[in-house]
N, C-alpha and C positions, 0 to 999 in steps of 0.2 A: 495167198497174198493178195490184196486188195489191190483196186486202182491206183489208191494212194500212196501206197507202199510203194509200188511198179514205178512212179512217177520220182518217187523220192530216190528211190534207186539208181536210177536213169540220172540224175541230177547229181546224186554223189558218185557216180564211177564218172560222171564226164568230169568235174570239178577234180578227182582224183588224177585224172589222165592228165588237165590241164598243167598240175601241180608238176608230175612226171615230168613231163615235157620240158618245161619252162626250168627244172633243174637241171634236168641235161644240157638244155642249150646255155642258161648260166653258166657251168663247169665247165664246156668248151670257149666258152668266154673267154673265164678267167687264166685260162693254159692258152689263151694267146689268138683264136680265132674272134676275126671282126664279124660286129652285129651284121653286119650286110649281106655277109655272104652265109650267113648262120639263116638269115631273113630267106636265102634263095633256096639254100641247103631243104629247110623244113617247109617254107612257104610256095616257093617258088617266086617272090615275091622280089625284087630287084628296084624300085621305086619308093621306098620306104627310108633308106639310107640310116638303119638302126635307130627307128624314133618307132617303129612297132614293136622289134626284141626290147627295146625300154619300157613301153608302156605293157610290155606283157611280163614279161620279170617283176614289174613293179606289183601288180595285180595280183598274179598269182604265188608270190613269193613273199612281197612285202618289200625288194630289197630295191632300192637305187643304184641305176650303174649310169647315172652320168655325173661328171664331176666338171664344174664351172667355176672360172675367176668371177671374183664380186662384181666387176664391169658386165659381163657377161650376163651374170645373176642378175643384176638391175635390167638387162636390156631386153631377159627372158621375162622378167616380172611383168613390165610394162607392154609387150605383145601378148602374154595371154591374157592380160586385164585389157589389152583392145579387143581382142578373139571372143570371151566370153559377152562383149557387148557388141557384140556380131559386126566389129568394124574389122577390114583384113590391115595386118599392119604393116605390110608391102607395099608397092609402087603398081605391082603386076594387080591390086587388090582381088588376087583369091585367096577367097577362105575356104579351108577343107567343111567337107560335110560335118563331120562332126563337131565343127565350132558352131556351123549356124545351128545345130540342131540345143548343143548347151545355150545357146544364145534367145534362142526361142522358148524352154524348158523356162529358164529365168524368169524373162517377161511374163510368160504364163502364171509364172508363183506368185511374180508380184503383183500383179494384175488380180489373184484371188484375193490375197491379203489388204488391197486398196479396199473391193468391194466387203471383205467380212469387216474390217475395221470401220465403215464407214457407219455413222449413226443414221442416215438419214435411209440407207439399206433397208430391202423389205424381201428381196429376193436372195439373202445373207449366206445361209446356207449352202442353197442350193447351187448356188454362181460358183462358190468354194471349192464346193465337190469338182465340179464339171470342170475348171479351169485347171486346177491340183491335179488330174487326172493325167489334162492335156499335157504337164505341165511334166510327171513321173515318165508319160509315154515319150515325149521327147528326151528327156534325160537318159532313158534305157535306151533306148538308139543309136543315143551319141556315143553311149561307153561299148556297144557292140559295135559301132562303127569304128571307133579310133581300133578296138585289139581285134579287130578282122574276124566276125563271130556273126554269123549269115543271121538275119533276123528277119526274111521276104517270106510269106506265104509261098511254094512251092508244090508246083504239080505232080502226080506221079514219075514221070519221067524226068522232073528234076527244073523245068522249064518255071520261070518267075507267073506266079497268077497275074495277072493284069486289070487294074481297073481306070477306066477312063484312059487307056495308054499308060497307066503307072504301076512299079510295083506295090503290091500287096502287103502291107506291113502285117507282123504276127500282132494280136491285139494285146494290150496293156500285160497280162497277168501271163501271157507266154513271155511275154519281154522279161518280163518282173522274174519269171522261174529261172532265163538265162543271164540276167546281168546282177543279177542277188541272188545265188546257187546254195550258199553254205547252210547247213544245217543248226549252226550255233545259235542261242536265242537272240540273238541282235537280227540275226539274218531273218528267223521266223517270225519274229514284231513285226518288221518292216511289211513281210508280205501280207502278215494276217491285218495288219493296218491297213494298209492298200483294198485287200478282199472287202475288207466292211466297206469300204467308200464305194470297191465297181460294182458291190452288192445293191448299194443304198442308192447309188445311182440311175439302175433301173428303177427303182420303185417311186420316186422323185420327177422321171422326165417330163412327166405333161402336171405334175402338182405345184401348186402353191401352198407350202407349207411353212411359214413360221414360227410353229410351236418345235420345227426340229432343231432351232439354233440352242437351247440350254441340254438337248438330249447328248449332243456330241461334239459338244464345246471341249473336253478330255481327249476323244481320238481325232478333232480337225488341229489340235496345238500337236500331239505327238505327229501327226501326216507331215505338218507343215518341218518340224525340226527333225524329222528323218531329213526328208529331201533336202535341207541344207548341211545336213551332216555328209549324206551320199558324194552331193554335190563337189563338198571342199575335200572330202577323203580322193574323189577320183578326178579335178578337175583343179586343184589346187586353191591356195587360200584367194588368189585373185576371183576366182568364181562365186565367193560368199555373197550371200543376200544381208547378210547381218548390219552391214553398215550403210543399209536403204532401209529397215525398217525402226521403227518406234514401238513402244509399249503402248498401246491406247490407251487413252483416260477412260475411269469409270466410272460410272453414275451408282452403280448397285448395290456397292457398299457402303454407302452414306443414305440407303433410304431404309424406312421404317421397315419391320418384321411383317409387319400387317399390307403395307405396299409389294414386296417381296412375295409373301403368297399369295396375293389376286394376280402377281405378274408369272409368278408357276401356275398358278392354276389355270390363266388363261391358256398360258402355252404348253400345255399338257393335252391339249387337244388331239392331240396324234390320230390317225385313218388307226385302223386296228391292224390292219396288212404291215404298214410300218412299224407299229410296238412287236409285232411278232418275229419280222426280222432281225430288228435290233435286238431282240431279247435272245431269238435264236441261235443269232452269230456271235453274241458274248457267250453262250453256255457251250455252243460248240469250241472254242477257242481251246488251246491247252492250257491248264492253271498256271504253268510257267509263265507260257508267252502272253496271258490277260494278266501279267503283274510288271511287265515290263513297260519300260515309259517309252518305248519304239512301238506299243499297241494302244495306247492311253495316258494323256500324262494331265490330267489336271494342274490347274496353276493357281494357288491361293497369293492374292495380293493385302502385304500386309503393311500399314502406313506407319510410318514414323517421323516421328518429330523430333527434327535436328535442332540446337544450341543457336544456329546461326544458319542463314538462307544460305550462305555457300560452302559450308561444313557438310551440307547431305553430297553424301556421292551418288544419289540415285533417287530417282521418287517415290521407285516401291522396291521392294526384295523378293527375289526367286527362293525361294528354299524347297532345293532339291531332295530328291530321298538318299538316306540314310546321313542327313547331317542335322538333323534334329531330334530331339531326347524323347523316348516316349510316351510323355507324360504330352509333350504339345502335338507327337502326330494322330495321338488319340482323340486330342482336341479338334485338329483340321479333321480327321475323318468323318464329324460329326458334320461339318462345314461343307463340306466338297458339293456341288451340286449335282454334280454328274455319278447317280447310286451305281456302288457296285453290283452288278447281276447277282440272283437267289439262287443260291447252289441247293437242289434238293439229293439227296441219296439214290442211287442208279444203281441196277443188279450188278453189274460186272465193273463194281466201282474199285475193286480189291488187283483190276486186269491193269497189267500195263503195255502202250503201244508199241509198235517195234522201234517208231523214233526217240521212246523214254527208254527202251532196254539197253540204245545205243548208247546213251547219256549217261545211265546209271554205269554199265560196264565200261566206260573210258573214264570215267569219274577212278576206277581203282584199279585198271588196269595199266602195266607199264606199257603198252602198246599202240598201234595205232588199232581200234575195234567200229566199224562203219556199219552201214546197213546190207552192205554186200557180205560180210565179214558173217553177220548177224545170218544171214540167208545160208551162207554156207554151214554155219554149226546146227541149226535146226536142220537141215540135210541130212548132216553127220550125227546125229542124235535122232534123228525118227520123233520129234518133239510134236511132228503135226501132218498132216498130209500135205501130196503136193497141192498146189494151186488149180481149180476146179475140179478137185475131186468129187466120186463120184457119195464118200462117207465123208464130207468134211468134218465130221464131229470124232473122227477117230485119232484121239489128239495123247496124247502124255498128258492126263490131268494134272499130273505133280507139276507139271512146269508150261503148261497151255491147253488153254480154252477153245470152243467154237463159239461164237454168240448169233447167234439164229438172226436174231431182229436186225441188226445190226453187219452181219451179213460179212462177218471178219474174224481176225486169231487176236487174241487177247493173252499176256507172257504173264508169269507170278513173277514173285521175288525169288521163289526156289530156283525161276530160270537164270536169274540175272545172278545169284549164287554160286549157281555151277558154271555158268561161262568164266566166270571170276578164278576161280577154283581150276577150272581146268585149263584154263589159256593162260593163264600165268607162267606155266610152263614153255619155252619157246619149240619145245620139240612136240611136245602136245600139240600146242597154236596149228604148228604145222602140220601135223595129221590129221588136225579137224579141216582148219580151213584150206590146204592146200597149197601155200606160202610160207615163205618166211615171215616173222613178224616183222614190221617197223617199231622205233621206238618213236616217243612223241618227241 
Protein backbone atom coordinates (compact mmCIF):
# COMPACT_ATOMS: atom_id res chain seq x y z
CA UNK A 1 0.00 0.00 0.00
CA UNK A 2 1.22 3.32 -1.11
CA UNK A 3 1.77 6.52 0.94
CA UNK A 4 -1.29 7.65 -0.39
CA UNK A 5 -3.37 4.77 0.46
CA UNK A 6 -1.61 4.91 4.25
CA UNK A 7 -2.74 8.74 4.32
CA UNK A 8 -6.39 8.03 3.12
CA UNK A 9 -6.51 5.52 5.64
CA UNK A 10 -5.38 7.32 8.42
CA UNK A 11 -8.05 9.94 7.40
CA UNK A 12 -10.98 7.46 7.14
CA UNK A 13 -10.47 5.40 10.44
CA UNK A 14 -10.21 8.94 12.29
CA UNK A 15 -13.29 10.42 10.49
CA UNK A 16 -14.86 6.75 11.43
CA UNK A 17 -13.95 7.13 15.07
CA UNK A 18 -15.23 10.66 15.01
CA UNK A 19 -18.51 9.54 13.79
CA UNK A 20 -18.51 6.67 16.81
CA UNK A 21 -17.93 8.97 19.31
CA UNK A 22 -20.25 11.65 18.58
CA UNK A 23 -23.08 8.80 18.33
CA UNK A 24 -22.51 7.63 21.58
CA UNK A 25 -22.36 10.80 23.25
CA UNK A 26 -25.76 11.87 21.10
CA UNK A 27 -27.59 8.70 22.55
CA UNK A 28 -26.48 9.68 25.97
CA UNK A 29 -27.83 12.86 25.29
CA UNK A 30 -30.89 11.92 24.28
CA UNK A 31 -31.64 9.32 27.54
CA UNK A 32 -31.17 12.50 29.53
CA UNK A 33 -27.42 13.38 30.29
CA UNK A 34 -26.50 17.14 29.84
CA UNK A 35 -24.01 18.34 27.09
CA UNK A 36 -21.57 19.67 29.89
CA UNK A 37 -20.96 17.02 31.63
CA UNK A 38 -20.79 14.61 28.54
CA UNK A 39 -18.20 17.86 27.37
CA UNK A 40 -16.07 16.75 30.83
CA UNK A 41 -17.02 13.08 30.64
CA UNK A 42 -15.02 12.58 27.12
CA UNK A 43 -13.28 15.98 26.98
CA UNK A 44 -12.31 16.77 30.19
CA UNK A 45 -13.42 20.03 29.14
CA UNK A 46 -15.91 22.02 31.76
CA UNK A 47 -15.65 25.67 29.96
CA UNK A 48 -17.68 24.93 26.95
CA UNK A 49 -21.17 24.83 28.51
CA UNK A 50 -22.55 22.27 25.61
CA UNK A 51 -21.77 24.79 22.56
CA UNK A 52 -18.69 22.09 21.65
CA UNK A 53 -21.02 18.69 22.16
CA UNK A 54 -23.37 21.03 19.58
CA UNK A 55 -21.02 21.92 17.23
CA UNK A 56 -19.48 18.31 17.19
CA UNK A 57 -22.96 16.38 16.81
CA UNK A 58 -23.72 18.82 14.27
CA UNK A 59 -20.41 18.00 12.15
CA UNK A 60 -20.07 14.71 12.54
CA UNK A 61 -23.59 13.62 12.57
CA UNK A 62 -25.38 16.25 10.68
CA UNK A 63 -28.04 16.56 13.51
CA UNK A 64 -29.04 19.70 15.54
CA UNK A 65 -29.60 19.49 19.20
CA UNK A 66 -30.20 23.04 20.04
CA UNK A 67 -33.70 24.20 19.90
CA UNK A 68 -34.47 28.09 20.32
CA UNK A 69 -37.71 30.56 20.49
CA UNK A 70 -37.88 32.79 17.42
CA UNK A 71 -36.77 35.89 19.86
CA UNK A 72 -33.97 33.90 20.69
CA UNK A 73 -33.34 32.76 16.99
CA UNK A 74 -33.31 36.63 15.97
CA UNK A 75 -30.81 37.47 18.82
CA UNK A 76 -28.46 34.40 17.80
CA UNK A 77 -28.79 35.49 14.06
CA UNK A 78 -27.65 39.05 14.77
CA UNK A 79 -24.41 37.98 17.11
CA UNK A 80 -23.08 35.67 14.68
CA UNK A 81 -23.57 38.14 11.70
CA UNK A 82 -21.58 40.52 14.33
CA UNK A 83 -18.94 37.47 15.03
CA UNK A 84 -18.24 36.65 11.59
CA UNK A 85 -17.30 40.56 10.91
CA UNK A 86 -14.92 40.15 13.67
CA UNK A 87 -16.91 42.55 15.88
CA UNK A 88 -17.48 40.76 19.67
CA UNK A 89 -21.25 41.25 20.46
CA UNK A 90 -20.81 41.49 24.21
CA UNK A 91 -19.91 44.38 26.52
CA UNK A 92 -16.89 42.23 27.83
CA UNK A 93 -15.99 42.44 23.63
CA UNK A 94 -14.29 39.04 23.55
CA UNK A 95 -14.48 37.23 20.72
CA UNK A 96 -13.38 33.52 20.68
CA UNK A 97 -10.54 32.44 18.38
CA UNK A 98 -12.39 31.08 15.99
CA UNK A 99 -14.70 34.00 15.17
CA UNK A 100 -11.67 36.17 14.46
CA UNK A 101 -10.14 33.57 12.46
CA UNK A 102 -13.87 33.07 10.15
CA UNK A 103 -13.54 36.77 10.22
CA UNK A 104 -10.30 37.11 8.71
CA UNK A 105 -10.76 34.00 6.19
CA UNK A 106 -13.71 36.41 4.83
CA UNK A 107 -11.89 39.52 4.44
CA UNK A 108 -9.28 37.44 2.77
CA UNK A 109 -11.91 36.17 0.02
CA UNK A 110 -13.14 39.30 -0.50
CA UNK A 111 -10.25 40.98 -0.73
CA UNK A 112 -9.08 38.28 -3.75
CA UNK A 113 -12.34 38.82 -5.56
CA UNK A 114 -12.06 42.83 -5.37
CA UNK A 115 -8.43 42.33 -7.02
CA UNK A 116 -9.66 39.42 -9.76
CA UNK A 117 -12.71 41.45 -10.59
CA UNK A 118 -10.93 44.52 -11.06
CA UNK A 119 -10.33 45.73 -14.75
CA UNK A 120 -7.62 47.89 -14.30
CA UNK A 121 -5.69 44.52 -12.48
CA UNK A 122 -2.50 43.31 -13.97
CA UNK A 123 -1.36 41.24 -11.11
CA UNK A 124 -5.08 39.18 -11.40
CA UNK A 125 -4.33 35.97 -10.94
CA UNK A 126 -1.76 35.67 -9.04
CA UNK A 127 -3.01 38.24 -5.93
CA UNK A 128 -6.11 35.48 -6.25
CA UNK A 129 -4.23 32.50 -5.67
CA UNK A 130 -2.18 33.84 -2.65
CA UNK A 131 -5.07 35.81 -0.83
CA UNK A 132 -7.79 32.32 -1.42
CA UNK A 133 -5.05 30.55 0.03
CA UNK A 134 -4.66 32.82 3.02
CA UNK A 135 -8.16 32.85 2.97
CA UNK A 136 -8.98 28.45 3.05
CA UNK A 137 -5.93 28.50 5.76
CA UNK A 138 -7.75 30.68 8.04
CA UNK A 139 -11.16 28.98 7.43
CA UNK A 140 -9.57 25.44 8.41
CA UNK A 141 -8.46 26.85 11.68
CA UNK A 142 -11.46 28.28 12.58
CA UNK A 143 -13.53 24.92 12.19
CA UNK A 144 -10.67 22.99 13.99
CA UNK A 145 -10.61 25.59 16.57
CA UNK A 146 -14.53 25.74 17.38
CA UNK A 147 -14.60 21.26 17.62
CA UNK A 148 -11.29 21.11 19.69
CA UNK A 149 -9.20 19.19 16.87
CA UNK A 150 -5.25 20.24 17.75
CA UNK A 151 -4.07 21.69 14.34
CA UNK A 152 -0.13 23.13 16.00
CA UNK A 153 2.99 21.74 14.54
CA UNK A 154 4.22 19.51 17.29
CA UNK A 155 7.40 18.14 18.58
CA UNK A 156 8.34 14.64 19.39
CA UNK A 157 7.58 14.94 22.87
CA UNK A 158 4.48 16.58 22.18
CA UNK A 159 5.64 20.21 23.08
CA UNK A 160 3.91 23.21 20.50
CA UNK A 161 7.11 24.06 17.70
CA UNK A 162 7.48 27.77 18.30
CA UNK A 163 8.25 30.32 15.83
CA UNK A 164 8.89 34.00 16.82
CA UNK A 165 7.38 32.90 20.42
CA UNK A 166 4.21 31.55 18.32
CA UNK A 167 2.73 28.32 17.81
CA UNK A 168 3.38 26.60 14.65
CA UNK A 169 0.38 26.18 12.42
CA UNK A 170 0.15 22.70 10.20
CA UNK A 171 0.26 24.25 6.69
CA UNK A 172 -2.74 24.71 4.45
CA UNK A 173 -3.14 21.05 2.86
CA UNK A 174 -2.50 19.36 6.49
CA UNK A 175 -5.38 21.61 7.60
CA UNK A 176 -7.35 20.92 4.40
CA UNK A 177 -6.72 16.76 5.14
CA UNK A 178 -8.21 17.49 8.82
CA UNK A 179 -11.08 19.82 8.43
CA UNK A 180 -12.34 18.21 4.88
CA UNK A 181 -11.59 14.41 5.93
CA UNK A 182 -14.37 12.59 3.90
CA UNK A 183 -13.71 10.52 1.14
CA UNK A 184 -17.02 11.43 -1.00
CA UNK A 185 -16.35 13.34 -4.34
CA UNK A 186 -17.52 16.78 -2.94
CA UNK A 187 -14.78 16.20 -0.23
CA UNK A 188 -12.06 15.13 -3.02
CA UNK A 189 -12.97 18.32 -5.50
CA UNK A 190 -12.49 20.47 -2.73
CA UNK A 191 -9.00 19.19 -1.88
CA UNK A 192 -7.90 18.43 -5.34
CA UNK A 193 -9.10 22.17 -6.01
CA UNK A 194 -7.02 23.61 -3.26
CA UNK A 195 -3.86 21.18 -4.44
CA UNK A 196 -3.77 22.92 -7.93
CA UNK A 197 -3.85 26.38 -6.41
CA UNK A 198 -0.79 25.46 -3.30
CA UNK A 199 0.78 23.69 -6.44
CA UNK A 200 0.54 26.74 -8.79
CA UNK A 201 1.39 28.79 -6.12
CA UNK A 202 4.85 27.86 -5.81
CA UNK A 203 5.48 28.14 -9.39
CA UNK A 204 3.97 31.89 -9.53
CA UNK A 205 5.89 33.41 -6.33
CA UNK A 206 8.59 35.61 -7.96
CA UNK A 207 6.54 35.74 -11.63
CA UNK A 208 4.50 37.91 -13.43
CA UNK A 209 2.33 36.12 -15.40
CA UNK A 210 -0.83 37.36 -17.06
CA UNK A 211 -1.23 34.99 -19.74
CA UNK A 212 -2.40 32.63 -16.42
CA UNK A 213 -5.69 34.51 -15.89
CA UNK A 214 -7.98 32.70 -19.04
CA UNK A 215 -5.85 29.16 -18.16
CA UNK A 216 -7.72 28.89 -14.69
CA UNK A 217 -10.47 31.09 -14.80
CA UNK A 218 -12.80 27.33 -14.42
CA UNK A 219 -10.79 26.26 -11.09
CA UNK A 220 -10.37 30.07 -9.56
CA UNK A 221 -14.78 30.17 -9.89
CA UNK A 222 -14.91 26.50 -8.50
CA UNK A 223 -11.98 27.74 -5.46
CA UNK A 224 -13.93 30.61 -4.80
CA UNK A 225 -17.76 28.88 -4.44
CA UNK A 226 -16.21 25.87 -2.47
CA UNK A 227 -15.13 28.29 0.12
CA UNK A 228 -18.50 29.96 0.41
CA UNK A 229 -20.09 26.78 0.33
CA UNK A 230 -17.67 25.39 3.25
CA UNK A 231 -18.10 28.67 4.78
CA UNK A 232 -22.20 28.82 5.21
CA UNK A 233 -22.37 24.74 5.62
CA UNK A 234 -20.03 25.21 9.00
CA UNK A 235 -20.39 28.75 10.02
CA UNK A 236 -24.09 29.48 9.20
CA UNK A 237 -25.91 31.43 6.61
CA UNK A 238 -24.81 34.72 8.55
CA UNK A 239 -21.20 33.99 7.26
CA UNK A 240 -22.02 34.09 3.36
CA UNK A 241 -20.02 36.25 1.02
CA UNK A 242 -22.90 36.16 -1.55
CA UNK A 243 -24.64 39.29 -0.59
CA UNK A 244 -21.11 41.42 -0.89
CA UNK A 245 -20.36 40.23 -4.28
CA UNK A 246 -21.52 41.11 -7.95
CA UNK A 247 -21.34 39.41 -11.22
CA UNK A 248 -18.63 41.47 -13.14
CA UNK A 249 -19.38 43.13 -16.34
CA UNK A 250 -17.82 41.77 -19.40
CA UNK A 251 -16.24 43.06 -22.24
CA UNK A 252 -15.35 39.55 -24.09
CA UNK A 253 -18.44 38.71 -25.32
CA UNK A 254 -19.36 41.49 -27.29
CA UNK A 255 -15.91 41.68 -29.16
CA UNK A 256 -14.95 40.33 -32.47
CA UNK A 257 -13.83 36.52 -33.17
CA UNK A 258 -10.63 37.99 -34.62
CA UNK A 259 -10.13 40.36 -31.39
CA UNK A 260 -10.70 37.33 -29.21
CA UNK A 261 -7.71 35.39 -30.76
CA UNK A 262 -4.99 37.98 -30.71
CA UNK A 263 -6.35 38.34 -27.01
CA UNK A 264 -5.65 34.09 -26.42
CA UNK A 265 -3.00 34.20 -28.28
CA UNK A 266 -1.25 36.89 -26.57
CA UNK A 267 -1.90 35.30 -23.28
CA UNK A 268 -1.03 31.96 -24.10
CA UNK A 269 2.28 32.80 -23.49
CA UNK A 270 2.74 30.61 -20.51
CA UNK A 271 6.88 29.66 -18.91
CA UNK A 272 6.84 26.00 -20.18
CA UNK A 273 7.35 24.94 -16.24
CA UNK A 274 3.76 26.25 -15.81
CA UNK A 275 1.91 24.51 -18.87
CA UNK A 276 3.55 21.32 -17.61
CA UNK A 277 2.09 21.64 -14.16
CA UNK A 278 -1.14 22.60 -15.02
CA UNK A 279 -1.32 20.02 -17.50
CA UNK A 280 0.19 17.55 -15.10
CA UNK A 281 -2.13 18.02 -12.31
CA UNK A 282 -5.28 17.87 -14.50
CA UNK A 283 -4.15 14.42 -15.86
CA UNK A 284 -3.16 13.27 -12.49
CA UNK A 285 -6.68 14.27 -11.05
CA UNK A 286 -9.27 11.27 -10.75
CA UNK A 287 -11.83 11.44 -13.83
CA UNK A 288 -14.53 11.57 -11.27
CA UNK A 289 -13.18 14.29 -9.14
CA UNK A 290 -11.88 16.53 -12.72
CA UNK A 291 -15.71 16.42 -13.66
CA UNK A 292 -16.98 17.79 -10.64
CA UNK A 293 -17.66 21.74 -10.42
CA UNK A 294 -15.87 21.52 -6.45
CA UNK A 295 -12.53 21.01 -9.03
CA UNK A 296 -13.44 23.26 -12.11
CA UNK A 297 -16.51 24.97 -12.82
CA UNK A 298 -16.61 27.12 -15.85
CA UNK A 299 -19.32 29.84 -16.15
CA UNK A 300 -20.78 30.65 -19.55
CA UNK A 301 -22.61 34.07 -19.53
CA UNK A 302 -25.47 34.18 -21.70
CA UNK A 303 -27.49 37.65 -22.53
CA UNK A 304 -30.87 38.16 -22.82
CA UNK A 305 -33.22 40.60 -23.85
CA UNK A 306 -36.21 41.30 -21.68
CA UNK A 307 -39.80 42.86 -23.06
CA UNK A 308 -39.06 45.60 -20.50
CA UNK A 309 -35.97 47.06 -18.41
CA UNK A 310 -37.60 45.87 -15.28
CA UNK A 311 -39.00 42.51 -16.39
CA UNK A 312 -35.26 41.07 -16.50
CA UNK A 313 -34.57 39.44 -13.15
CA UNK A 314 -30.91 39.42 -13.70
CA UNK A 315 -28.39 40.64 -16.28
CA UNK A 316 -26.92 37.29 -17.13
CA UNK A 317 -27.93 33.53 -16.25
CA UNK A 318 -26.00 30.79 -14.61
CA UNK A 319 -26.77 27.49 -16.11
CA UNK A 320 -25.64 24.94 -14.12
CA UNK A 321 -24.88 21.27 -15.05
CA UNK A 322 -27.23 18.87 -15.80
CA UNK A 323 -30.29 21.50 -16.48
CA UNK A 324 -29.74 21.87 -19.95
CA UNK A 325 -30.50 19.58 -23.04
CA UNK A 326 -27.85 18.18 -24.97
CA UNK A 327 -28.00 19.54 -27.83
CA UNK A 328 -26.97 23.33 -26.01
CA UNK A 329 -24.22 21.67 -23.57
CA UNK A 330 -22.70 20.29 -26.75
CA UNK A 331 -22.83 23.73 -28.03
CA UNK A 332 -21.14 25.63 -24.70
CA UNK A 333 -18.41 22.89 -24.82
CA UNK A 334 -17.36 24.19 -27.99
CA UNK A 335 -17.42 27.65 -26.05
CA UNK A 336 -15.71 27.10 -22.77
CA UNK A 337 -12.36 28.68 -22.73
CA UNK A 338 -10.83 26.93 -20.17
CA UNK A 339 -10.01 23.20 -22.69
CA UNK A 340 -10.56 20.14 -21.07
CA UNK A 341 -7.00 18.25 -20.58
CA UNK A 342 -5.85 15.31 -23.48
CA UNK A 343 -6.58 12.06 -22.10
CA UNK A 344 -4.03 9.76 -23.96
CA UNK A 345 -4.43 5.65 -23.20
CA UNK A 346 -1.95 4.38 -20.05
CA UNK A 347 -0.83 0.63 -19.64
CA UNK A 348 -2.67 -0.01 -16.44
CA UNK A 349 -5.72 2.03 -17.67
CA UNK A 350 -8.09 -1.25 -17.22
CA UNK A 351 -6.44 -0.93 -12.92
CA UNK A 352 -8.52 0.48 -10.48
CA UNK A 353 -7.43 2.54 -7.32
CA UNK A 354 -8.27 1.28 -3.82
CA UNK A 355 -10.23 4.73 -3.33
CA UNK A 356 -12.57 3.69 -6.74
CA UNK A 357 -12.74 -0.14 -5.23
CA UNK A 358 -14.19 1.58 -2.22
CA UNK A 359 -16.65 3.51 -4.33
CA UNK A 360 -17.64 0.90 -6.70
CA UNK A 361 -18.22 -1.73 -3.74
CA UNK A 362 -20.49 0.59 -1.50
CA UNK A 363 -22.14 1.72 -4.77
CA UNK A 364 -23.79 -2.19 -4.24
CA UNK A 365 -23.14 -3.14 -1.13
CA UNK A 366 -25.72 -3.12 1.74
CA UNK A 367 -23.03 -2.15 4.18
CA UNK A 368 -20.91 0.26 5.26
CA UNK A 369 -17.42 -1.05 2.94
CA UNK A 370 -14.06 1.76 3.65
CA UNK A 371 -10.66 1.55 2.90
CA UNK A 372 -9.87 -0.13 6.04
CA UNK A 373 -12.56 -2.58 5.26
CA UNK A 374 -10.98 -2.83 1.74
CA UNK A 375 -7.35 -3.46 3.59
CA UNK A 376 -8.68 -6.17 5.46
CA UNK A 377 -10.33 -8.45 2.63
CA UNK A 378 -7.02 -8.13 0.53
CA UNK A 379 -5.46 -9.60 3.90
CA UNK A 380 -8.12 -12.19 3.85
CA UNK A 381 -7.79 -13.17 0.31
CA UNK A 382 -3.89 -13.22 -0.13
CA UNK A 383 -4.86 -10.74 -3.31
CA UNK A 384 -1.43 -9.07 -3.08
CA UNK A 385 1.44 -8.92 -0.77
CA UNK A 386 2.10 -7.14 2.22
CA UNK A 387 3.31 -3.53 2.11
CA UNK A 388 7.13 -3.34 1.23
CA UNK A 389 7.54 -6.58 0.17
CA UNK A 390 10.28 -8.13 -0.62
CA UNK A 391 8.23 -9.72 -4.50
CA UNK A 392 5.78 -7.08 -4.60
CA UNK A 393 4.69 -8.41 -8.06
CA UNK A 394 3.39 -11.65 -6.37
CA UNK A 395 -0.06 -10.54 -6.53
CA UNK A 396 -3.61 -12.59 -7.54
CA UNK A 397 -3.50 -11.50 -11.27
CA UNK A 398 -7.30 -12.23 -11.42
CA UNK A 399 -8.07 -9.51 -9.03
CA UNK A 400 -4.41 -7.33 -8.70
CA UNK A 401 -1.65 -5.81 -10.21
CA UNK A 402 1.99 -4.58 -9.44
CA UNK A 403 2.66 -1.53 -11.63
CA UNK A 404 6.60 -1.10 -11.52
CA UNK A 405 6.70 2.51 -12.68
CA UNK A 406 4.35 3.80 -10.82
CA UNK A 407 5.39 1.94 -7.88
CA UNK A 408 1.76 0.71 -6.54
CA UNK A 409 -1.30 -2.11 -6.51
CA UNK A 410 -3.76 -1.56 -9.12
CA UNK A 411 -7.54 -3.82 -8.24
CA UNK A 412 -9.71 -5.27 -11.59
CA UNK A 413 -13.36 -5.39 -11.70
CA UNK A 414 -13.03 -9.19 -10.80
CA UNK A 415 -11.93 -7.65 -7.36
CA UNK A 416 -14.72 -5.36 -6.89
CA UNK A 417 -16.96 -8.51 -8.11
CA UNK A 418 -15.93 -10.70 -5.46
CA UNK A 419 -16.02 -8.36 -2.63
CA UNK A 420 -19.50 -7.77 -3.86
CA UNK A 421 -20.32 -11.44 -3.94
CA UNK A 422 -18.73 -12.23 -0.94
CA UNK A 423 -19.56 -9.43 1.71
CA UNK A 424 -22.91 -9.47 1.01
CA UNK A 425 -23.27 -12.07 3.26
CA UNK A 426 -23.13 -10.64 6.81
CA UNK A 427 -21.56 -13.63 8.28
CA UNK A 428 -19.07 -13.70 5.54
CA UNK A 429 -18.48 -9.78 6.05
CA UNK A 430 -17.52 -10.93 9.34
CA UNK A 431 -14.97 -13.63 8.64
CA UNK A 432 -13.29 -11.59 6.14
CA UNK A 433 -13.16 -8.43 7.73
CA UNK A 434 -13.35 -9.12 11.24
CA UNK A 435 -16.53 -7.21 12.43
CA UNK A 436 -19.81 -7.04 12.18
CA UNK A 437 -21.30 -5.16 9.32
CA UNK A 438 -22.88 -1.80 9.67
CA UNK A 439 -25.75 -1.04 7.47
CA UNK A 440 -25.54 2.46 5.58
Amino acid sequence: MGSDDSLLDGQNSEAYEHRRLAEEMHTRWLAGEPKSQLEIAYWNDGTSHGKRFTSYVRRWLGVETERRSEQTERIHRLEALLRVNGIAPTEAGDLAEEHRLVAKARESALAAVRVYNDPAAGFRSETFIVLMVIAWNSLFQAILERDGVDYYVRRPDGLQVLVDERPKVLDTGELAARAVSGDDRRSRGIRANLDFFLGLRHQIAHRYLPALDLEVTAEAQAMLLNFENLLVDEFGDEAALGDRLTVPLQLSGFRSKETLASLRAAQAQLPVDVQAYLRRHREEVDEDVLRTSEYAMPIFFVPVAANRERSADAVVRFIRPGTTTPEVEEALEQLAVVAKPKRVPVVSDDLLRPTEVVNLVSERLPFRFTLDTHQRAWKHYAVRPATDSAEPEATDEQHCRWDRLLRGYGYTRAWVDKLVEELSDPLAYEQVVGFRPDKK
